[in-house]
N, C-alpha and C positions, 0 to 999 in steps of 0.2 A: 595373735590375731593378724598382726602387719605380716608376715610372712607367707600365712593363707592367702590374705588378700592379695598378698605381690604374685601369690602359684592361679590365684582366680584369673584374673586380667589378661594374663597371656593365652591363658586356656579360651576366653571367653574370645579372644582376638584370632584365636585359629580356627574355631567356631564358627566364625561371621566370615574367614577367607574361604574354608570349605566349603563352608553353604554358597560363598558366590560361583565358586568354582564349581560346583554342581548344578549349581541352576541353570537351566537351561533360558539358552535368549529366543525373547521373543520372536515371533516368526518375521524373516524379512520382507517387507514391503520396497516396491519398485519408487524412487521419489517423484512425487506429483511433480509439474511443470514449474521452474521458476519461474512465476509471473507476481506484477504488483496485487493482483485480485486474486485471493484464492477459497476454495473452498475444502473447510477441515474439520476431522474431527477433534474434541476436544475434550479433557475430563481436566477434574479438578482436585489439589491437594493442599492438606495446610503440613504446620511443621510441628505437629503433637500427632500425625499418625507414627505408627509401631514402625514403619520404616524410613523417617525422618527424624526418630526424637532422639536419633545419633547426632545427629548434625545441627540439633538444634533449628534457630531463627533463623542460620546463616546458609547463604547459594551456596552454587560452586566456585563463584568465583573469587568468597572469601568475604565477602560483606553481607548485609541483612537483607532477607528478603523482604518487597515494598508493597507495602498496600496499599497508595494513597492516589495522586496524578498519576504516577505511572506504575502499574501493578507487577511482580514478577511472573516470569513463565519458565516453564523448563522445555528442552524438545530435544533433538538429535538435532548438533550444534554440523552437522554436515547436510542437514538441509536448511535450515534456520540458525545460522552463524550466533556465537554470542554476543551480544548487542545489538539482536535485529529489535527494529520496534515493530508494532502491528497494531492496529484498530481492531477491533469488533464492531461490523456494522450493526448489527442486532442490540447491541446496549453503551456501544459510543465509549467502553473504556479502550485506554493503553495501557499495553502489555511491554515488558520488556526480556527477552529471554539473556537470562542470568544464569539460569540452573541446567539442569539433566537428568535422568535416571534410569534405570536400569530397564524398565519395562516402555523406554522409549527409543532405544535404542532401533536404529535398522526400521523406523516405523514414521507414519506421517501424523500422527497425534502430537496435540499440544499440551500440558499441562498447566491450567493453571492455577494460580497460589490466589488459593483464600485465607483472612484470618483465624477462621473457627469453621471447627466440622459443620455447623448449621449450615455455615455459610458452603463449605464443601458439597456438602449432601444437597443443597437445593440448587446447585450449579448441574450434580450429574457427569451423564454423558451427550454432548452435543454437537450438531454438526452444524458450524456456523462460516460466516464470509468475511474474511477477513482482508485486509489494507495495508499491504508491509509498505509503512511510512520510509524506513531506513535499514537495512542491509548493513548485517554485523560483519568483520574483521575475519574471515574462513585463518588467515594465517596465526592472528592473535590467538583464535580458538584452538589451533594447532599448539601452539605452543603453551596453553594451560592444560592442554590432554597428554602432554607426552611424558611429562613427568607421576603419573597414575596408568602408564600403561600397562600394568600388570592386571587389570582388570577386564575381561570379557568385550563388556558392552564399552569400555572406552576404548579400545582396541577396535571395534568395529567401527566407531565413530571416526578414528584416526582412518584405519583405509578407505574408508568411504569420503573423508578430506582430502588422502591425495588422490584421488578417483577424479571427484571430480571441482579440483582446485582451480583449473582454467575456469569454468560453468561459473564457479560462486565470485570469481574476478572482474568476469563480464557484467559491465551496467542491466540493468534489466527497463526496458522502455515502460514506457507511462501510456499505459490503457485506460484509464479514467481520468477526462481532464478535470473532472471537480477534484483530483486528490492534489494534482501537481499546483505546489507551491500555494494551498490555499486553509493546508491542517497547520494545526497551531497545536505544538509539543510542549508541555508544560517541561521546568527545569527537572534533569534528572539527578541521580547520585554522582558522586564523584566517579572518576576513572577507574575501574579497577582489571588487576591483572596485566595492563599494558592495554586493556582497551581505551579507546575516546570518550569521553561524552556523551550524551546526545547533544545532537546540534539542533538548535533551532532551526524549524523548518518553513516558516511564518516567509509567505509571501513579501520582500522587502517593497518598501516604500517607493512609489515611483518617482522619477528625479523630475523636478518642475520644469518647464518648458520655458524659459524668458519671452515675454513677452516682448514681442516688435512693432512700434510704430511706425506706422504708414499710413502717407496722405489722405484722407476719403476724398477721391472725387464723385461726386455727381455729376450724370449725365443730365443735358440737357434733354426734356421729350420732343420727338419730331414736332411737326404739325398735323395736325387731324387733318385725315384724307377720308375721300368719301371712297367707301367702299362698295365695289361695285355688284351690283344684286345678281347671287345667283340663282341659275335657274334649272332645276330637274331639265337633265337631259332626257330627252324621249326617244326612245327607238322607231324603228321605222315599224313596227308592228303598232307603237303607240302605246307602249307599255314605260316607264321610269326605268333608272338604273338603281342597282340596289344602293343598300346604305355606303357612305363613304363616298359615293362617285357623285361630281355634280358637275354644271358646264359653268365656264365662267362668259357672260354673254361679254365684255369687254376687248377678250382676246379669240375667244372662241375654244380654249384651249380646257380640256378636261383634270381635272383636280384629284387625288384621289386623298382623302383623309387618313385611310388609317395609313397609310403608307409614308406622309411626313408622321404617324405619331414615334414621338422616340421612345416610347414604354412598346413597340411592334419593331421586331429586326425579322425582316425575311416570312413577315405573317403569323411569329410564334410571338407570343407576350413575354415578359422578362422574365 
């Protein structure tokens, strides 16, 4: 019986190369714009379909896929680096891309991991907007795909890294200021593969101001002065001047209101 089994296993393992080796990769898509806001398509997978229940519970990067604060995703690790995080505005979780697969290869789709087909099946297909909180590690991802190069879609992944390796280096500016420095990243799993963390992204505390004393003086108020009565200036038609203008009968000298007011520069309001 041992002897079959040991002729099954090898047979079943050339099996599984063939067929990837035949399969044809998904069609290439051009990559959408790195920016903080995007919008994506997205489907959903758990780790008990017929094409994960090799690999079991675990990513690619060697650890468990997460369900909880922060949820796992898979994608093409040349657009979305592993370790990028990301929001979902439309239901407020975080994603963490851990994983990959074959049919995401060369494409702008996200994967994400639910616990259970239910949970799969009422996910679907969706196109939603998403928040890349933090930008994964393009080099580290490099270096967990090159040891699996003999595979297709990780090979497209790898030249489409050093394509474009300068792009995923470059900081990417901040289009929404409600995201900068104001999402709060629950603790993630440990480092895996030679990636970091996640880092807390939690607006730090502002540093106190010391207070300075200083003297209060009060002014003394003038003395009350009588104020000398103005009076509509009249034209020589014998018509008033419009609003703001009046004469001061004291000096003779014409006043114009809006023009001391300091909410008026130059006749326009502030």
């Amino acid at each position: 019986m041992r002897p079959l089994l040991s002729r099954a296993f090898p047979l079943a393992l050339c099996l599984i190369i063939t067929g990837c080796a035949s399969r044809p990769l998904p069609k290439f898509e051009r990559p959408i714009a790195r920016t903080q806001i995007q919008n994506v398509r997205t489907t959903a997978y758990t780790d008990t379909e017929s094409d994960h229940v090799q690999y079991s519970n675990h990513n690619a990067l060697g650890g468990t896929l997460q369900c909880g604060s922060i949820h796992s995703a898979a994608a093409d690790w040349s657009r979305w680096p592993a370790g990028t995080i990301f929001r979902i505005r439309e239901t407020g979780e975080l994603y963490r891309v851990d994983d990959y697969g074959w049919a995401l290869s060369g494409t702008n789709t996200i994967d994400l991991y639910k616990p259970s087909r239910a949970a799969m099946n009422a996910w679907g297909v969706r196109r939603v907007t998403i928040e890349n909180l933090q930008w994964g590690d393009p080099k580290a991802s490099l270096s967990v795909l090159r040891p699996r190069s003999r595979y297709r879609h990780v090979q497209r992944m790898i030249a489409e890294l050093h394509d474009r390796m300068d792009e995923l280096q470059r900081p990417v500016p901040t289009m929404d200021p409600a995201i900068s420095g104001a999402t709060m990243i629950a603790s993630a799993a440990p480092a895996q593969q030679g990636l970091q963390p996640v880092a807390d992204l939690a607006r730090p505390a502002p540093t106190p101001i010391p207070a300075t004393r200083r003297p209060i003086v009060v002014a003394s108020a003038p003395p009350p002065q009588t104020a000398p009565r103005a009076v509509p200036v009249t034209s020589t038609s014998g018509a008033s001047t419009s609003a703001g203008g009046f004469y001061n009968s004291s000096n003779g000298s014409r006043a114009n209101g809006v023009a001391r007011d300091p909410f008026f520069n130059n006749g326009s309001s502030r």
